[in-house]
Structure formats: structure tokens, C-alpha cells
N, C-alpha and C positions, 0 to 999 in steps of 0.2 A: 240462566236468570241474571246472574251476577256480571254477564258481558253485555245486558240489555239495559243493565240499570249503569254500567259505566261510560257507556255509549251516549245512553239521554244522558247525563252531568256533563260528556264532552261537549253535546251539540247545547245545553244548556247555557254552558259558559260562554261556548263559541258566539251563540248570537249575543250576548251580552256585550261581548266584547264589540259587536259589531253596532248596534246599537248607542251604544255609548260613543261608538267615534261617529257614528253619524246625527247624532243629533243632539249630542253634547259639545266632540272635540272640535268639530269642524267647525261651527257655529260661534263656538270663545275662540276661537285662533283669528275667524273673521271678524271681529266685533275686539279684541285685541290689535291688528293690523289695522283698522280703522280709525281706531283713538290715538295709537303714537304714529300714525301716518306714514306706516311702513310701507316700503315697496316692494314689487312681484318677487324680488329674490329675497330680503328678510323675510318675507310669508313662504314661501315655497320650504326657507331653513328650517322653521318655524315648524311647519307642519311636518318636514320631513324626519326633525328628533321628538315631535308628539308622535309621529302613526311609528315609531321605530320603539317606543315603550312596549307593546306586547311582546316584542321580537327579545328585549332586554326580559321579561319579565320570565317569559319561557324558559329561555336560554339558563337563567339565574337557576331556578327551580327544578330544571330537568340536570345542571352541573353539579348541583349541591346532591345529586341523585346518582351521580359519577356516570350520566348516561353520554359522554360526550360523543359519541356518534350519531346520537340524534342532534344534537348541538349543530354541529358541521354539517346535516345537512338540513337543519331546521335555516340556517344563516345562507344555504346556496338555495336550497328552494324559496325563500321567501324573496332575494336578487331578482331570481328567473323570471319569479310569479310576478314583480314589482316591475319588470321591463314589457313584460307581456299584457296588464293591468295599463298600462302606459300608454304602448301603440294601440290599445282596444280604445281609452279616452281620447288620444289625439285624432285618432278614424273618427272616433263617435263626432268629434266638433268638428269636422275635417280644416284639419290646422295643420298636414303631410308637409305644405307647402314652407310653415314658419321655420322647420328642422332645419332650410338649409342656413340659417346665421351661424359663424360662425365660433362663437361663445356655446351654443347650443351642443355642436357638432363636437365641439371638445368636452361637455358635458358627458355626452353619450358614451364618447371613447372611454373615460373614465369610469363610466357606470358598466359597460362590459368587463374591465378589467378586474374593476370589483366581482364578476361572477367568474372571470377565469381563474381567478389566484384559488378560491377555495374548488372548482372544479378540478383542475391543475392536482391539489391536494387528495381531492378522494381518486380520481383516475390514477394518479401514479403511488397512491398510498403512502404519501410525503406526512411525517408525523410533525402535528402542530402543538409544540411544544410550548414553551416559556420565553426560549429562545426568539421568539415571533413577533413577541411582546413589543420591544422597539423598533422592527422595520414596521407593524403593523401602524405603532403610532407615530414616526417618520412620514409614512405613505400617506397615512390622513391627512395631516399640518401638509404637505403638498400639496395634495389634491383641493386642499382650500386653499392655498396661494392660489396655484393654477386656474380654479372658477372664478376664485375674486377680480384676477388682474384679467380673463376671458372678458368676463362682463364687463368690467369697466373700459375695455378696450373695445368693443364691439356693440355694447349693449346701453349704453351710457345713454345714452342721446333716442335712442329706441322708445324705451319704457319711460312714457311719458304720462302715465293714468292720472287723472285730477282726481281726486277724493274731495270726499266733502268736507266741508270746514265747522268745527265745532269746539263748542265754548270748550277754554282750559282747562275748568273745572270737572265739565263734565267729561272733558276726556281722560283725567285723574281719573273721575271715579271710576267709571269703564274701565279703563285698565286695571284699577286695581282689583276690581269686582271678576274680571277677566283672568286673572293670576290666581289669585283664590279659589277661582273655578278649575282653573288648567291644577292646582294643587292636588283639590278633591278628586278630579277626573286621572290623574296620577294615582292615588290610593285605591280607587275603584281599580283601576285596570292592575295594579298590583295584586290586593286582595284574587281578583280573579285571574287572575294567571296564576298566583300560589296553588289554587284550586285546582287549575284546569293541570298542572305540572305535575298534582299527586295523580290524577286522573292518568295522565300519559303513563308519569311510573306503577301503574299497577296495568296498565294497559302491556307492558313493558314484561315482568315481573310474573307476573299470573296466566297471562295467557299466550306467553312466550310469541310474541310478534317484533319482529326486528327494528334495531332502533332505528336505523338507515327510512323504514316506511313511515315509523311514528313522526323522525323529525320532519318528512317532506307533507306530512299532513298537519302538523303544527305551522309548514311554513305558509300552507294555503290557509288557515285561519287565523296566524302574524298580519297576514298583507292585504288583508279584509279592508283594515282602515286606508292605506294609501290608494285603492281603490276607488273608494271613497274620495278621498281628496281631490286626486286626479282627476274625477269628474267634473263636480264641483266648482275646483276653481279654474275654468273655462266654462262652466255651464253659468252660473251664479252672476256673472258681470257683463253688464251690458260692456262691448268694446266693436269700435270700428272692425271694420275689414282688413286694415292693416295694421292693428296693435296686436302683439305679441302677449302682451302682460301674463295669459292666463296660461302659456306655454312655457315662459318664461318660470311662471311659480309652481304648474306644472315639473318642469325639468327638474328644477330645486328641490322640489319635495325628494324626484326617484333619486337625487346624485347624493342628496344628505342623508336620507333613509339606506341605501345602500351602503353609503361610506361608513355609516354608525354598525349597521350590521355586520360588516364585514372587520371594522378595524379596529371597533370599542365592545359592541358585543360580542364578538368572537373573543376579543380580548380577554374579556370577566369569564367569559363561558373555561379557558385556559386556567387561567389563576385560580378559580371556584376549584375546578379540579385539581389541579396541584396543592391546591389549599384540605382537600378532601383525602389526598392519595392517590389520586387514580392516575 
């Protein structure tokens, strides 16, 4: 009875979470890129450290629980599930053809790498230490030189979307009503993942199931919301046949949500534990 009733609070919070990025988070990221007239790649960044907050939220809650092997593979299953979420959006719009830019291409290379370092780690049972702490956030600060100066070398001239033009004021207030939003929607998805994290630790605890299977099913309800995005924004916007934009924010969302899981939330999930003892 008591595995039946932990099971609904799983799947309870899980669609919560899922719901809330679809039809709260995705919706203020667009209507925030709108009013400060951001382009494909600030929106793609955008959404890619909004839909990486469950991943941070987990991670937070299952370390402070010294479960760090769900950690590790809660942060490579959510990569895997985030590259495969990807190519299932870029099929869905058939957009195969926009990958070969070559800003894109060096996105991707980076966004596998992200899944080999911590693969790498559990295959050869390499301990991630404290130690990690500064090539992880070394590796990051790279990897955003490396997209930044990609794009602007290749993609410059590309991503040319006209947005629409709207009073200053009223772009003030949107944005600020947009923040506010993105704040609350922060606190919500914290609150529940606090929840969903005591769930996993009694999941863990009580009915002795390995943390290696917990974390890879936290990572499949982590990567719900980029999922989401990923669709979205290539379904959402009207664009020629040969504009890029929505692959472009697209890419962004998987290389920023990757690199935050891999290099900042793995990060805290380290220190949480060291901070804890484990």
C-alpha cells in the first residue's frame, strides 16, 4: 500500500512539473523574448537554464540525502534523454537538413561531450570529487566562448527573424510581469522537486531499489520540460523555408541545458555532498 501511495505522489508531482513548463514556462520565456527583442540564441539560453531548474532541483534534494549516485546518473540520463528529445523535435519539423551549419555542428559536438564526461565517469568508476569543481567550471566558460564566437562567425547574418514592434512601455511592463512570472514558476518547480526528492529518498530507503534506476527515472521526468521547448519553438513561429531561427533556439536550449547539468548541476550535487559527508 505504502509503494502505491508513493508512486501516485511520484507521478503527481511529475506531471506538475510537466505542466507548469508547458504552459506556464514556455509561454513567459516567449512573451519575455518578445518584449526585449531577443534573438533565437538568447531564447534557446533562456529556456535552456529555465527547463535545467528541475534537473538543479533534484539533484539539490536527492544530494542533501547523500544519494549521489542517483545524482550522476540523474545528470547523464537527463543529457541522453535531452539529445534524443531533440532529434525526435528536429524529425518532427523536418529541419535534418538545417544541422549541417556549421555553428550548429559544433554545438552538437559539445553537447555529446557533455554526455561522454559523465558516461566516461560511471563506465570506468572515475570518482567525482571536489577536485572536478574547477575543470567543470573551466569547461563551461569554454564552451560558452566556443558557441558564442560559432554563432557569430557563422550564424550572424543567418538569423534574421523580424519581431514585432511594440510600445516601450509596454514592453517594460511585459517584461517585467515576465520575471515575476519566471520568479513564481522558479518557487513552484522548487517547492516540487523538494517533494518529489523526499519521494525518491524513501523510494530509495524503504523499498531498497538502486539509486543508479531512481536517478535515470528522475532524469526522464528532469527532461520533460526541454521536450517541450524543443517542440515549441520550431512549431510556434511562422518561418520561411530557409530560416533557421527555431533550430537555432532549438540547439541552444539542448547545449545550455546540457552544459548546466553537466557542469553547474553536477557541481552543487558535489559540494551538497561534501557539505553533507558523503
Amino acid at each position: 500500500m505504502e509503494l502505491v501511495f508513493n508512486l501516485l505522489k511520484f507521478i503527481i508531482y511529475s506531471t506538475l512539473i510537466i505542466i507548469i513548463a508547458k504552459n506556464a514556462l514556455v509561454t513567459v520565456i516567449r512573451k519575455l523574448a518578445t518584449a526585449l527583442n531577443l534573438d533565437s540564441k538568447i531564447v534557446g539560453n533562456i529556456a535552456g537554464i529555465a527547463t535545467s531548474m528541475p534537473e538543479l532541483i533534484s539533484v539539490f534534494f536527492t544530494s542533501i540525502q547523500g544519494m549521489f549516485t542517483t545524482v550522476i546518473f540523474n545528470v547523464l540520463s537527463s543529457n541522453i534523454i535531452n539529445v534524443i528529445q531533440y532529434m525526435f523535435a528536429i524529425i518532427l519539423n523536418k529541419n535534418q537538413k538545417k544541422l549541417q551549419n556549421e555553428a550548429l555542428i559544433s554545438d552538437i559536438v559539445m553537447v555529446i561531450i557533455t554526455i561522454l564526461i559523465p558516461l566516461c565517469a560511471v563506465i570506468y568508476k572515475i570518482e567525482l570529487n571536489i577536485g572536478f569543481v574547477p575543470i567543470f567550471i573551466m569547461l563551461f566558460i569554454l564552451f560558452y566562448i566556443i558557441n558564442k564566437n560559432s554563432h557569430k562567425m557563422y550564424l550572424e547574418e543567418v538569423s534574421t527573424e523580424e519581431i514585432e514592434k511594440i510600445e516601450n512601455k509596454s514592453k517594460r511592463r511585459i517584461a517585467t510581469k515576465s520575471i515575476i512570472y519566471l520568479i513564481i514558476i522558479g518557487i513552484s518547480l522548487f517547492t516540487i522537486g523538494e517533494l518529489l526528492g523526499g519521494v525518491v529518498s524513501d523510494f530509495s530507503r524503504i523499498f531498497n531499489i538502486p539509486e543508479a534506476i531512481i536517478g535515470i527515472a528522475m532524469g526522464f521526468v528532469t527532461s520533460i520540460p526541454e521536450l517541450i521547448t524543443f517542440i515549441e519553438s520550431q512549431k510556434n513561429k511562422e518561418r520561411k523555408e530557409e530560416n533557421i531561427d527555431g533550430v537555432i533556439e532549438a540547439t541552444n536550449n539542448l547545449l545550455t541545458s546540457n552544459n548546466i547539468n553537466l557542469f553547474i548541476v553536477l557541481t552543487i550535487g558535489i559540494l551538497v555532498c561534501k557539505l553533507v559527508g558523503v
